[in-house]
N, CA, C and O atoms as a GROMACS GRO file, in nm:
protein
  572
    1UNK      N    1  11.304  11.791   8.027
    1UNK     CA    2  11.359  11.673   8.089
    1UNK      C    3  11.266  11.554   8.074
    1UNK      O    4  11.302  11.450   8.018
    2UNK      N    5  11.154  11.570   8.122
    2UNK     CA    6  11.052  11.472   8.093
    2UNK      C    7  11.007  11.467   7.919
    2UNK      O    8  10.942  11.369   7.881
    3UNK      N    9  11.037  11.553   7.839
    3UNK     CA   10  10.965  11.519   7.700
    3UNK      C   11  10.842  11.525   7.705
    3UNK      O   12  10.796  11.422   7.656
    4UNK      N   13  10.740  11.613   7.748
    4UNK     CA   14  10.574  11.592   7.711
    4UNK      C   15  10.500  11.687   7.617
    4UNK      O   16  10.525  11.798   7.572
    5UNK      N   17  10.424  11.620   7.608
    5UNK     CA   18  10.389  11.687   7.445
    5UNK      C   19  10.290  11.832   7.572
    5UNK      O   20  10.307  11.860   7.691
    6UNK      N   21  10.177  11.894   7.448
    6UNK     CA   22  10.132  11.995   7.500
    6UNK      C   23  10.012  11.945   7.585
    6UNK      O   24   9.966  12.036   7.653
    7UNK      N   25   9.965  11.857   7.596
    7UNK     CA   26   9.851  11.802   7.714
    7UNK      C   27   9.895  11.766   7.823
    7UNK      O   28   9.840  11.789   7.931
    8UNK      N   29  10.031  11.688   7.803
    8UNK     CA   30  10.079  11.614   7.908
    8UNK      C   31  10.175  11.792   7.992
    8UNK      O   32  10.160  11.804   8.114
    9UNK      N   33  10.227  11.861   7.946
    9UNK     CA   34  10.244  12.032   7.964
    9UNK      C   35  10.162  12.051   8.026
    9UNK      O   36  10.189  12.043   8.146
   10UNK      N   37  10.051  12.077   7.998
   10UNK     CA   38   9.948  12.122   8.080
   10UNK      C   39   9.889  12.072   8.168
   10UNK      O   40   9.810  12.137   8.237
   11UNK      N   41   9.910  11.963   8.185
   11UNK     CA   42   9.860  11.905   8.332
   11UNK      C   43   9.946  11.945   8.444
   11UNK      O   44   9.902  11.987   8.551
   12UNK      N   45  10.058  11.931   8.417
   12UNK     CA   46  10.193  11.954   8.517
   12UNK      C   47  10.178  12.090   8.553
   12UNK      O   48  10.191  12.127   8.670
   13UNK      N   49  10.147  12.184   8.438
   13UNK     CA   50  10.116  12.340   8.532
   13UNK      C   51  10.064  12.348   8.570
   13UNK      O   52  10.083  12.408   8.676
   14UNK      N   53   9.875  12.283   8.526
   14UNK     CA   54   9.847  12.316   8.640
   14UNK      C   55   9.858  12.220   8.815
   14UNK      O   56   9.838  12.277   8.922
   15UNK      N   57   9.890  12.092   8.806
   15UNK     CA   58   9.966  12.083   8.930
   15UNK      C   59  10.066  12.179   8.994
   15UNK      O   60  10.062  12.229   9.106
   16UNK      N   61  10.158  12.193   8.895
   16UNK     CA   62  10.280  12.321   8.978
   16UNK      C   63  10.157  12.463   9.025
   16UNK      O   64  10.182  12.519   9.131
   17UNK      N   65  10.034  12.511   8.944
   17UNK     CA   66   9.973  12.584   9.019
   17UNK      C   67   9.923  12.548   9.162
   17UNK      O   68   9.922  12.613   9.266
   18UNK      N   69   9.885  12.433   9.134
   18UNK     CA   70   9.823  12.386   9.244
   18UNK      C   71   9.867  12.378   9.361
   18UNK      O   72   9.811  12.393   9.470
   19UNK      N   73  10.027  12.338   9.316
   19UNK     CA   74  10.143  12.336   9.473
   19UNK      C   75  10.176  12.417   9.532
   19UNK      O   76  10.194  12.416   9.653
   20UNK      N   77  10.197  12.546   9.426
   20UNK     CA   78  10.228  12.703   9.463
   20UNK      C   79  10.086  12.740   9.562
   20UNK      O   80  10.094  12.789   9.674
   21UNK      N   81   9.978  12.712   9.503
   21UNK     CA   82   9.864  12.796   9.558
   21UNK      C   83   9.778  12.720   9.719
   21UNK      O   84   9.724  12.789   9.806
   22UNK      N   85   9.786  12.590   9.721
   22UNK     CA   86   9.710  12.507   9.795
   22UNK      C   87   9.806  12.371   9.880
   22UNK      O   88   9.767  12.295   9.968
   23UNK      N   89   9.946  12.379   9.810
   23UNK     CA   90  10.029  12.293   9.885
   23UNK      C   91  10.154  12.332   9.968
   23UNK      O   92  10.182  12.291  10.080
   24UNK      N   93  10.226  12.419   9.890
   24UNK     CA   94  10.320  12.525   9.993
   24UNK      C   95  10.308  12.562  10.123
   24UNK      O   96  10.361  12.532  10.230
   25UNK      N   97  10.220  12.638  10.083
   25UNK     CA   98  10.178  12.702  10.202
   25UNK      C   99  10.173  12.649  10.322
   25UNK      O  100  10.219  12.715  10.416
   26UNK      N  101  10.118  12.522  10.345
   26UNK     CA  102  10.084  12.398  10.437
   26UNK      C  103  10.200  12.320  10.453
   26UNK      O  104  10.180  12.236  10.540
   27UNK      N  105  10.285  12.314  10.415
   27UNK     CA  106  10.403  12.241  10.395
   27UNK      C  107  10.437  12.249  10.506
   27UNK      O  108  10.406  12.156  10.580
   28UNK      N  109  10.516  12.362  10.560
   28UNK     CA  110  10.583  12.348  10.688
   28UNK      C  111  10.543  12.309  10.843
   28UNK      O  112  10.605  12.262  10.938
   29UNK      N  113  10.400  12.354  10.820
   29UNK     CA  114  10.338  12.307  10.920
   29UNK      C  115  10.277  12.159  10.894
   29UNK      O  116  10.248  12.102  10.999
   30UNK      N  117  10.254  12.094  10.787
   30UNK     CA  118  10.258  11.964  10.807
   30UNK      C  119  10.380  11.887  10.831
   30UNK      O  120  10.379  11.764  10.842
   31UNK      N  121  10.456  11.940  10.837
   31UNK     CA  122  10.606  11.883  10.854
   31UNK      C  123  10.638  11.889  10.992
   31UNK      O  124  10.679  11.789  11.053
   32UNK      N  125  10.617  12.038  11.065
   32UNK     CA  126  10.688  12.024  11.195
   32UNK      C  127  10.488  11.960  11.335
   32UNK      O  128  10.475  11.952  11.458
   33UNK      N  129  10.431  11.946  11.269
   33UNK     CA  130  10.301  11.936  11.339
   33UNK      C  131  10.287  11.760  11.286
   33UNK      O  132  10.188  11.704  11.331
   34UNK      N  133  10.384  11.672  11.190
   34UNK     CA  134  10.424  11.557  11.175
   34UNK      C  135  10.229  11.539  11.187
   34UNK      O  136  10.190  11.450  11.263
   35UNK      N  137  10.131  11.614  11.122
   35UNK     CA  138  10.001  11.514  11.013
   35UNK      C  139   9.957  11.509  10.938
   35UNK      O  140   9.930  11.629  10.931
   36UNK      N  141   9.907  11.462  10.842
   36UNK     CA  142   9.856  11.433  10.741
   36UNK      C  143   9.819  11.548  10.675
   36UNK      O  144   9.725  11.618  10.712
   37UNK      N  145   9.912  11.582  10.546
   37UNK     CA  146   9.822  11.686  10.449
   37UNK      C  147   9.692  11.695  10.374
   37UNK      O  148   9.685  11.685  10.251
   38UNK      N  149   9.592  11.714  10.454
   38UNK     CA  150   9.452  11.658  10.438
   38UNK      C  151   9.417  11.774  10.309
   38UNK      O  152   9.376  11.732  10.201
   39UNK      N  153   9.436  11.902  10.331
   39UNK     CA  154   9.399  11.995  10.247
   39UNK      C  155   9.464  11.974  10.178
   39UNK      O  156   9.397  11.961  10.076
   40UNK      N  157   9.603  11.953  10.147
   40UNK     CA  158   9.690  11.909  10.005
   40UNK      C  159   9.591  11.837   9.927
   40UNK      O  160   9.526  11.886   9.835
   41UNK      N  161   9.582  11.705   9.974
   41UNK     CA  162   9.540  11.601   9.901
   41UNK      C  163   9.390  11.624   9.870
   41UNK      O  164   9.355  11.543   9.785
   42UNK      N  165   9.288  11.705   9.909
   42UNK     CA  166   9.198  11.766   9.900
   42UNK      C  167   9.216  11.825   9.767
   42UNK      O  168   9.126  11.806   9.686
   43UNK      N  169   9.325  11.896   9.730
   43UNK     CA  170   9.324  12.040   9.655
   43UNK      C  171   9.350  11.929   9.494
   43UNK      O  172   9.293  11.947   9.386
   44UNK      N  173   9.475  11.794   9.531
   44UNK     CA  174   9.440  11.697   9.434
   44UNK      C  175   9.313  11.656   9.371
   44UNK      O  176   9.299  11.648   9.249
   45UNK      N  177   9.211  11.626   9.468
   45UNK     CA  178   9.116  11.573   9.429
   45UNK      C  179   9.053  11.640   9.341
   45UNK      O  180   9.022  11.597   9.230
   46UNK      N  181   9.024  11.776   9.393
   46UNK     CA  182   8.918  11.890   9.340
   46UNK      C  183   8.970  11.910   9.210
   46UNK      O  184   8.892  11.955   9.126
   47UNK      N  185   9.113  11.879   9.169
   47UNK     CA  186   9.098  11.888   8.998
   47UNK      C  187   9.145  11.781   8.914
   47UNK      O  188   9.206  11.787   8.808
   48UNK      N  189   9.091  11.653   9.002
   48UNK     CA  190   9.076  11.530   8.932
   48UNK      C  191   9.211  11.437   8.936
   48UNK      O  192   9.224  11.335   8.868
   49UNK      N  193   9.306  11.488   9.025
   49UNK     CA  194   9.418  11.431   8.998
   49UNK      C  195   9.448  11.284   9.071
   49UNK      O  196   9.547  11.215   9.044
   50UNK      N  197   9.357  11.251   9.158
   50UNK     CA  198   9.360  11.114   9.217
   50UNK      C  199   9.320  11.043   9.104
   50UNK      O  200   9.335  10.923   9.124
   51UNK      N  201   9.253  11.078   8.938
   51UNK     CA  202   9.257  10.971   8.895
   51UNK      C  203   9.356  10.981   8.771
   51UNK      O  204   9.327  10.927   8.664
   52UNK      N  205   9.484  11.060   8.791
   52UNK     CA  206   9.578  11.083   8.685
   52UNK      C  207   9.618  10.924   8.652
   52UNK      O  208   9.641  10.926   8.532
   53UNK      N  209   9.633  10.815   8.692
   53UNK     CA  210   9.697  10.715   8.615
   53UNK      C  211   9.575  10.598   8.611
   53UNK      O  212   9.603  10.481   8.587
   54UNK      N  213   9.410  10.651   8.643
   54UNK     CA  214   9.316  10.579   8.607
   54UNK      C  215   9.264  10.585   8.448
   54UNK      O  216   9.229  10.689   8.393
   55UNK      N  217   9.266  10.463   8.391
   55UNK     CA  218   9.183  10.444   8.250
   55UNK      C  219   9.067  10.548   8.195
   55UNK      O  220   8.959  10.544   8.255
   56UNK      N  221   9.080  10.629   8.099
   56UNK     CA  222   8.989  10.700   8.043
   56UNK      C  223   8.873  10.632   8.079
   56UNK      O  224   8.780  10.680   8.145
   57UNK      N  225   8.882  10.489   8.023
   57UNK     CA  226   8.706  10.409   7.975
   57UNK      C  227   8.691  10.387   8.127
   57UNK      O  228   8.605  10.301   8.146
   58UNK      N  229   8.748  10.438   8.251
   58UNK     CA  230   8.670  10.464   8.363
   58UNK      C  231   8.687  10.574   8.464
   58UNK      O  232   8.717  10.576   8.583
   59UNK      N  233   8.658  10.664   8.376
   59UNK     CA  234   8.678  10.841   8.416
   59UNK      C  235   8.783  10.865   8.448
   59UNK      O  236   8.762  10.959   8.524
   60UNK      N  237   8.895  10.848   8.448
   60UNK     CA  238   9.044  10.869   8.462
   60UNK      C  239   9.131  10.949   8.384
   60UNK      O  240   9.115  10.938   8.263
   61UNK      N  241   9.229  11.036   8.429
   61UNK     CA  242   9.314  11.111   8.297
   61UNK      C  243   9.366  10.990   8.235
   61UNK      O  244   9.383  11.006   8.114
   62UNK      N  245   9.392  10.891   8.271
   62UNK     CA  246   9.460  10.775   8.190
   62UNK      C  247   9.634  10.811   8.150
   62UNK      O  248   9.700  10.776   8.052
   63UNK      N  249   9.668  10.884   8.252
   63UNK     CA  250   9.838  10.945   8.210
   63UNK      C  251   9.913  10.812   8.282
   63UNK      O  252   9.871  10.743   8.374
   64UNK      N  253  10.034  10.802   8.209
   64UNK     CA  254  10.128  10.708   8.239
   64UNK      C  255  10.232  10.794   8.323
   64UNK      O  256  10.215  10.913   8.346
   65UNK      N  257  10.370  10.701   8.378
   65UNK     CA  258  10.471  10.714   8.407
   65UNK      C  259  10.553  10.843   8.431
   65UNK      O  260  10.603  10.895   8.531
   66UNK      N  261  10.547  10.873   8.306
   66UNK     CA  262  10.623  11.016   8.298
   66UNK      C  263  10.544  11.168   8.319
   66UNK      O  264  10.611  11.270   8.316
   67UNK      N  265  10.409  11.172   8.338
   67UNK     CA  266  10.348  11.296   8.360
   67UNK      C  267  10.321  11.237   8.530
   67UNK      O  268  10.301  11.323   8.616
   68UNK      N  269  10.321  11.137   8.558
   68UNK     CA  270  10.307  11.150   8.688
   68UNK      C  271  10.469  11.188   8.781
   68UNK      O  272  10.483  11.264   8.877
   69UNK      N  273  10.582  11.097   8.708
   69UNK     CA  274  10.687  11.162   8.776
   69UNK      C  275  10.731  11.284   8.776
   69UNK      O  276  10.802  11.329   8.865
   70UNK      N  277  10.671  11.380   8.625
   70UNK     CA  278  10.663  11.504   8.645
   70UNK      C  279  10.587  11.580   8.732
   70UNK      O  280  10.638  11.683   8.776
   71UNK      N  281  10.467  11.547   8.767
   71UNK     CA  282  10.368  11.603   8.833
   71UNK      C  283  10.406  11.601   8.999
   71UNK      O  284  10.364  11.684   9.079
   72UNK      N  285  10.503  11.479   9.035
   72UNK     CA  286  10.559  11.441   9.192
   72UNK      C  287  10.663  11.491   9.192
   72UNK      O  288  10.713  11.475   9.303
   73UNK      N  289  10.750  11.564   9.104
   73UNK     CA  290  10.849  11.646   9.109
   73UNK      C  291  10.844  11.788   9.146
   73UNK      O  292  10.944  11.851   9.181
   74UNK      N  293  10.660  11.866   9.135
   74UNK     CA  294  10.663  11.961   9.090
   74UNK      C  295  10.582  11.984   9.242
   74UNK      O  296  10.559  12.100   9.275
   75UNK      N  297  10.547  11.891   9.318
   75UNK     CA  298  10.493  11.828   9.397
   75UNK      C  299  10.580  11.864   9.518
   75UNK      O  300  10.575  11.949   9.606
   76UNK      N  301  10.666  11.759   9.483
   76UNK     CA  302  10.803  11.731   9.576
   76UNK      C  303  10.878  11.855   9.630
   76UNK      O  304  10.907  11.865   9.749
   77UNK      N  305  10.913  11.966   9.521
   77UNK     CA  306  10.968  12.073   9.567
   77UNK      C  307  10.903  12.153   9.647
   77UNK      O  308  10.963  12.242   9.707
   78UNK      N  309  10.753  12.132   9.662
   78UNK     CA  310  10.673  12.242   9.783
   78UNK      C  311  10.636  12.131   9.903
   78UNK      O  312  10.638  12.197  10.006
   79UNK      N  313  10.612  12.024   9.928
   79UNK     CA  314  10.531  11.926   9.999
   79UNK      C  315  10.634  11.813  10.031
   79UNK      O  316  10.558  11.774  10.120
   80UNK      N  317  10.724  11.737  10.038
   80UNK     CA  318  10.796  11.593  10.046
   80UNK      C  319  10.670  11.512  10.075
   80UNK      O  320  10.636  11.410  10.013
   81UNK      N  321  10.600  11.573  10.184
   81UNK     CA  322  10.476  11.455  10.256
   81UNK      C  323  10.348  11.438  10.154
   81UNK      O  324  10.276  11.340  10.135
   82UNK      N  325  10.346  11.549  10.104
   82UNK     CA  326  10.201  11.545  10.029
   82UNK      C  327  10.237  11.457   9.873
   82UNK      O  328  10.144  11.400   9.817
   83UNK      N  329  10.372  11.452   9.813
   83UNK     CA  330  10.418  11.415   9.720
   83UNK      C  331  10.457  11.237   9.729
   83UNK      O  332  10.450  11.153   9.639
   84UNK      N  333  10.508  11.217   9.899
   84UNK     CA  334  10.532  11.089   9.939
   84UNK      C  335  10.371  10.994   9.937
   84UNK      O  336  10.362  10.876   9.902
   85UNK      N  337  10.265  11.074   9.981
   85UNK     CA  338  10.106  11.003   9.995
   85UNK      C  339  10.024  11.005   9.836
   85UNK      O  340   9.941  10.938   9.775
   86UNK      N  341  10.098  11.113   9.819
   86UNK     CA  342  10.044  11.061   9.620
   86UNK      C  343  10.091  10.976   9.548
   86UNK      O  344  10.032  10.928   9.451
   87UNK      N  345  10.214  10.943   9.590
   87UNK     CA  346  10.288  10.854   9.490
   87UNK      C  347  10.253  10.728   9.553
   87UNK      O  348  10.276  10.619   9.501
   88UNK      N  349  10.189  10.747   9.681
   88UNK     CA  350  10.158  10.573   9.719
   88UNK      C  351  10.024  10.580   9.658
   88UNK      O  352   9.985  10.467   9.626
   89UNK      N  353   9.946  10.667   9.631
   89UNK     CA  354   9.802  10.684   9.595
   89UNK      C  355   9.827  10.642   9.443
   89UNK      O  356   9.739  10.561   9.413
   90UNK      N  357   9.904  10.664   9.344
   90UNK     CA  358   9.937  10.610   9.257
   90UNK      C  359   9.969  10.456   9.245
   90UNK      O  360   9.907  10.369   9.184
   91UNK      N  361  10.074  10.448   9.314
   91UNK     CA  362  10.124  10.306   9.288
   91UNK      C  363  10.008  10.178   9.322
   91UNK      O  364  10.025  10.063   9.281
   92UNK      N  365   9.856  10.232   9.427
   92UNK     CA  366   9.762  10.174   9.461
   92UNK      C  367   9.693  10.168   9.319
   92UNK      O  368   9.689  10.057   9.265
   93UNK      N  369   9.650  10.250   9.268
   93UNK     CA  370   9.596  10.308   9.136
   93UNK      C  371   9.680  10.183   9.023
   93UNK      O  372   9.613  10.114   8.946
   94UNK      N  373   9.790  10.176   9.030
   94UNK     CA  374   9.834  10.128   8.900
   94UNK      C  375   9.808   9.950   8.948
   94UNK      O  376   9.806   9.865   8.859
   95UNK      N  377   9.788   9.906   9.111
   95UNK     CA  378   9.781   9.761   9.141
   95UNK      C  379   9.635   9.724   9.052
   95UNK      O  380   9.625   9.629   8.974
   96UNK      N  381   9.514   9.836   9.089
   96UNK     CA  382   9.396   9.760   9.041
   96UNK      C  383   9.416   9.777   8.875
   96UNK      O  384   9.372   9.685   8.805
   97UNK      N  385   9.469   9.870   8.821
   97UNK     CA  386   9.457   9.932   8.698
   97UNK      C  387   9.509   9.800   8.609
   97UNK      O  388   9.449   9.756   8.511
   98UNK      N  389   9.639   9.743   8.667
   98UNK     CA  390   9.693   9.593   8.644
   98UNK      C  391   9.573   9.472   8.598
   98UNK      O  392   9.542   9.403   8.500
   99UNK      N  393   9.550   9.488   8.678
   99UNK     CA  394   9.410   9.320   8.687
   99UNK      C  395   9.256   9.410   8.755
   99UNK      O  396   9.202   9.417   8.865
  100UNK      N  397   9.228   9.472   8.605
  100UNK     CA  398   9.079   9.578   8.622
  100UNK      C  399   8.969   9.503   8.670
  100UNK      O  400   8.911   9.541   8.772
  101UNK      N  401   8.919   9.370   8.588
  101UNK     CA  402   8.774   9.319   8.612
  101UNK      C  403   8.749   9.315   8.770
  101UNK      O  404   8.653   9.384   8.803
  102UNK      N  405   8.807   9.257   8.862
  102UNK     CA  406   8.722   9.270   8.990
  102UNK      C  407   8.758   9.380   9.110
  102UNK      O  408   8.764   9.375   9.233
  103UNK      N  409   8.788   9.511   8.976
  103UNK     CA  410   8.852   9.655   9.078
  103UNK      C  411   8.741   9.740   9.000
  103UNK      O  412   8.730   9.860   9.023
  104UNK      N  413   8.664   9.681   8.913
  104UNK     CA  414   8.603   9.827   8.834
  104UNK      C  415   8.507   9.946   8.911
  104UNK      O  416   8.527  10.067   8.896
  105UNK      N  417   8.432   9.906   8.970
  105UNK     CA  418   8.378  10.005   9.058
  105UNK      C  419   8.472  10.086   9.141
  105UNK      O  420   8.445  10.200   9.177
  106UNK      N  421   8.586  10.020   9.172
  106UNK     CA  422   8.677  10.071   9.270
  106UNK      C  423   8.758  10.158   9.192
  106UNK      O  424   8.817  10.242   9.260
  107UNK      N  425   8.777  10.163   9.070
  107UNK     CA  426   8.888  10.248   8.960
  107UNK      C  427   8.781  10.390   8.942
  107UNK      O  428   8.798  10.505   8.980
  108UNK      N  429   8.690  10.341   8.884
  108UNK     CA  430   8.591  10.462   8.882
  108UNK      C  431   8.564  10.534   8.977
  108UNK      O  432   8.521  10.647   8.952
  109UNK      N  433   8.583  10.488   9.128
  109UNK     CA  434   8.531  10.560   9.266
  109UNK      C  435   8.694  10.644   9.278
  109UNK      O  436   8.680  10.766   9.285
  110UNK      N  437   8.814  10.604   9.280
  110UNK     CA  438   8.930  10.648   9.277
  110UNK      C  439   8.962  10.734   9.131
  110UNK      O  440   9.068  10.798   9.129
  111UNK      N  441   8.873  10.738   9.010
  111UNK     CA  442   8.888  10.821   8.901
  111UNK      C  443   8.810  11.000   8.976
  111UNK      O  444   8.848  11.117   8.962
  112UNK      N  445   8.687  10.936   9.057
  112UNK     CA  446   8.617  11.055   9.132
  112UNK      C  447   8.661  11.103   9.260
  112UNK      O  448   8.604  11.183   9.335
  113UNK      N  449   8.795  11.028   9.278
  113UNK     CA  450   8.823  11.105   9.418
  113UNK      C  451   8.807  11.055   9.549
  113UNK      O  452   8.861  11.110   9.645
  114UNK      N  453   8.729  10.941   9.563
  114UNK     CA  454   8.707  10.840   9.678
  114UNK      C  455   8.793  10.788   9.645
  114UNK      O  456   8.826  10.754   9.532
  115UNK      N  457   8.876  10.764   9.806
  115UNK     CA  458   8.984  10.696   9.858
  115UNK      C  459   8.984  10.628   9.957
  115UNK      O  460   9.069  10.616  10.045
  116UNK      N  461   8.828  10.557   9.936
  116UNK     CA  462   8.786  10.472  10.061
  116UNK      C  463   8.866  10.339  10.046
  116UNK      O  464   8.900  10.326   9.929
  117UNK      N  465   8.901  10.248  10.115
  117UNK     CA  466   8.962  10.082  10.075
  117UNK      C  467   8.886  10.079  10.048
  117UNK      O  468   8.787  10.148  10.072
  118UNK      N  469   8.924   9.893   9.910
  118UNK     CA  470   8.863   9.796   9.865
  118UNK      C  471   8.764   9.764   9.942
  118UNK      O  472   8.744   9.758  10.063
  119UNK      N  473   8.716   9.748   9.862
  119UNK     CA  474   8.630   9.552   9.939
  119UNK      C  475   8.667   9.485   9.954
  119UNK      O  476   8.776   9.483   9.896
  120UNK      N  477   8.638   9.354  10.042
  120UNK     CA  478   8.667   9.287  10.034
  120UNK      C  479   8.717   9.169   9.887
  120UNK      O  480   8.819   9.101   9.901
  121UNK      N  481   8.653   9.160   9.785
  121UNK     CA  482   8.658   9.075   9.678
  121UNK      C  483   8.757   9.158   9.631
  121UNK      O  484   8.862   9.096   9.642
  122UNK      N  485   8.784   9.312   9.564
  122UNK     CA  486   8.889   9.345   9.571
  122UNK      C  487   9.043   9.334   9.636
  122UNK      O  488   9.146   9.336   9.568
  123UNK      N  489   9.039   9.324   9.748
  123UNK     CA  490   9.131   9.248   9.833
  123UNK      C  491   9.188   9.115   9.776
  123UNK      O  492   9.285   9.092   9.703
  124UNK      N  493   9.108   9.047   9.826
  124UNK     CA  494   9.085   8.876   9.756
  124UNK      C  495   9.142   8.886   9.583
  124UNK      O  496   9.219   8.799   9.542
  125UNK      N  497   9.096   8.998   9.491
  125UNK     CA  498   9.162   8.972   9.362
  125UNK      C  499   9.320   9.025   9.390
  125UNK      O  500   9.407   8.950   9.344
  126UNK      N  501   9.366   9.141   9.455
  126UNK     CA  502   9.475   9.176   9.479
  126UNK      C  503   9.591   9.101   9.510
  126UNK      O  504   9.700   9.113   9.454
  127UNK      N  505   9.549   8.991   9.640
  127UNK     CA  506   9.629   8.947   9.691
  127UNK      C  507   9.674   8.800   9.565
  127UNK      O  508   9.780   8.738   9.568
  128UNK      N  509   9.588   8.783   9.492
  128UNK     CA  510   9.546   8.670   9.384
  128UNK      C  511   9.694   8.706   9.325
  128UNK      O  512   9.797   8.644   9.348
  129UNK      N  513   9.680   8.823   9.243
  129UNK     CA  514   9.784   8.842   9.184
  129UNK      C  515   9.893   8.898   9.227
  129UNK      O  516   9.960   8.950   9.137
  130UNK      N  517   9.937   8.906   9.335
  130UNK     CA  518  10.011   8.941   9.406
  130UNK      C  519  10.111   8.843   9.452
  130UNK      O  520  10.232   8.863   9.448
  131UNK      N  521  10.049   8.726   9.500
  131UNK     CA  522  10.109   8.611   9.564
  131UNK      C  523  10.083   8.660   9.708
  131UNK      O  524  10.104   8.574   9.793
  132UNK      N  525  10.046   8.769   9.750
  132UNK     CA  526  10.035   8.775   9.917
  132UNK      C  527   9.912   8.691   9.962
  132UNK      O  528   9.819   8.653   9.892
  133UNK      N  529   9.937   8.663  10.128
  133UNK     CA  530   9.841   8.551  10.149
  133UNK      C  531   9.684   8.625  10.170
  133UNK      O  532   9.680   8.746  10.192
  134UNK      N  533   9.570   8.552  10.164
  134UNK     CA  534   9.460   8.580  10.199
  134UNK      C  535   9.400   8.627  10.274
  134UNK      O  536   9.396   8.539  10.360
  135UNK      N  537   9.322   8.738  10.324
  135UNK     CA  538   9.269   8.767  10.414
  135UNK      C  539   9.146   8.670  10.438
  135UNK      O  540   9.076   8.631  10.345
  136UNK      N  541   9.128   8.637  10.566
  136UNK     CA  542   9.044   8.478  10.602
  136UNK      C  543   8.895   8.581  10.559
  136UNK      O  544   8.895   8.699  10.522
  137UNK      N  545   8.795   8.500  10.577
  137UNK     CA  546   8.667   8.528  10.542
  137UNK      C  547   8.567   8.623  10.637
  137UNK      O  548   8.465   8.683  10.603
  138UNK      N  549   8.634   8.614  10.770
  138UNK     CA  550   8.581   8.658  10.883
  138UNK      C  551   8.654   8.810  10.932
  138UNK      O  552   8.598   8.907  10.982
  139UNK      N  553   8.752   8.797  10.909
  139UNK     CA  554   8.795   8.965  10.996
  139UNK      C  555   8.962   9.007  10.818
  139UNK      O  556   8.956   8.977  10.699
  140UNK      N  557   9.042   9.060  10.874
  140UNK     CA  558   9.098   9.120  10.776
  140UNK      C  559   9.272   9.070  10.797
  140UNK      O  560   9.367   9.115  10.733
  141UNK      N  561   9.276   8.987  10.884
  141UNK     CA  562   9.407   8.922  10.895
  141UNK      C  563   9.435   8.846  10.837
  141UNK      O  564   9.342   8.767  10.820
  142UNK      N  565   9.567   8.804  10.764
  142UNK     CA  566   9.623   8.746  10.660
  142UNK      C  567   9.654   8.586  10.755
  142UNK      O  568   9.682   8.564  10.873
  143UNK      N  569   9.634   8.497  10.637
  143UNK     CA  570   9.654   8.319  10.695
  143UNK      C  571   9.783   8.346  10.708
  143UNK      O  572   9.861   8.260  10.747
   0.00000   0.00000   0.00000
């Protein structure tokens, strides 16, 4: 359905391992206990997958579009929640990946798995290209 060659194959299994072995399981009880799949997104990290749509030239699998909608499909059928917080973890991933120069430390820290916020100047380039308004200089509220 997706068309991927044999690399882009192999990433997706082993995610689908990953869901079977470290995301399933947790599923229901993150669902009816309504918090955060901390160990899911854990079990992402540990095999590099927070930086599936980060740039090679900054430690990233550098995968596009279609191995990630495969990978949130394969996702989706064991987790809804853990699949719903990756795909925003992505779509964050693809804002700096957009306009790199004043995210680069921040692409590389998200290629390793830190999912701490921006900085501030990150912020400030985000909202640049964004059109959203500024966060003032002093605290984190928008003009």
């Amino acid at each position: 359905m997706y068309r991927l060659n044999e690399q882009q194959t192999a990433i997706v299994e082993e995610v689908r391992q990953i869901a079977d072995q470290s995301i399933a399981p947790q599923a229901a009880d993150v669902d009816a206990a309504a918090h955060f799949p901390h160990a899911s997104i854990e079990a992402l990290e540990k095999s590099g997958f927070l930086g599936l749509n980060v740039p090679t030239e900054y430690g990233g699998m550098g995968q596009g579009l279609r191995v990630a909608c495969a990978m949130l499909d394969q996702i989706a059928q064991r987790c809804a929640s853990t699949a719903l917080i990756y795909l925003m973890h992505l779509c964050g991933t693809a804002c700096y990946t957009a306009y790199p120069a004043p995210a680069l430390d921040t692409l590389r820290q998200m290629a390793n798995g830190n999912t701490s916020p921006p900085s501030p100047g990150v912020r400030e380039a985000l909202a640049a290209i964004s059109g959203l308004p500024r966060a003032r200089h002093s605290n984190t509220t928008a003009e």
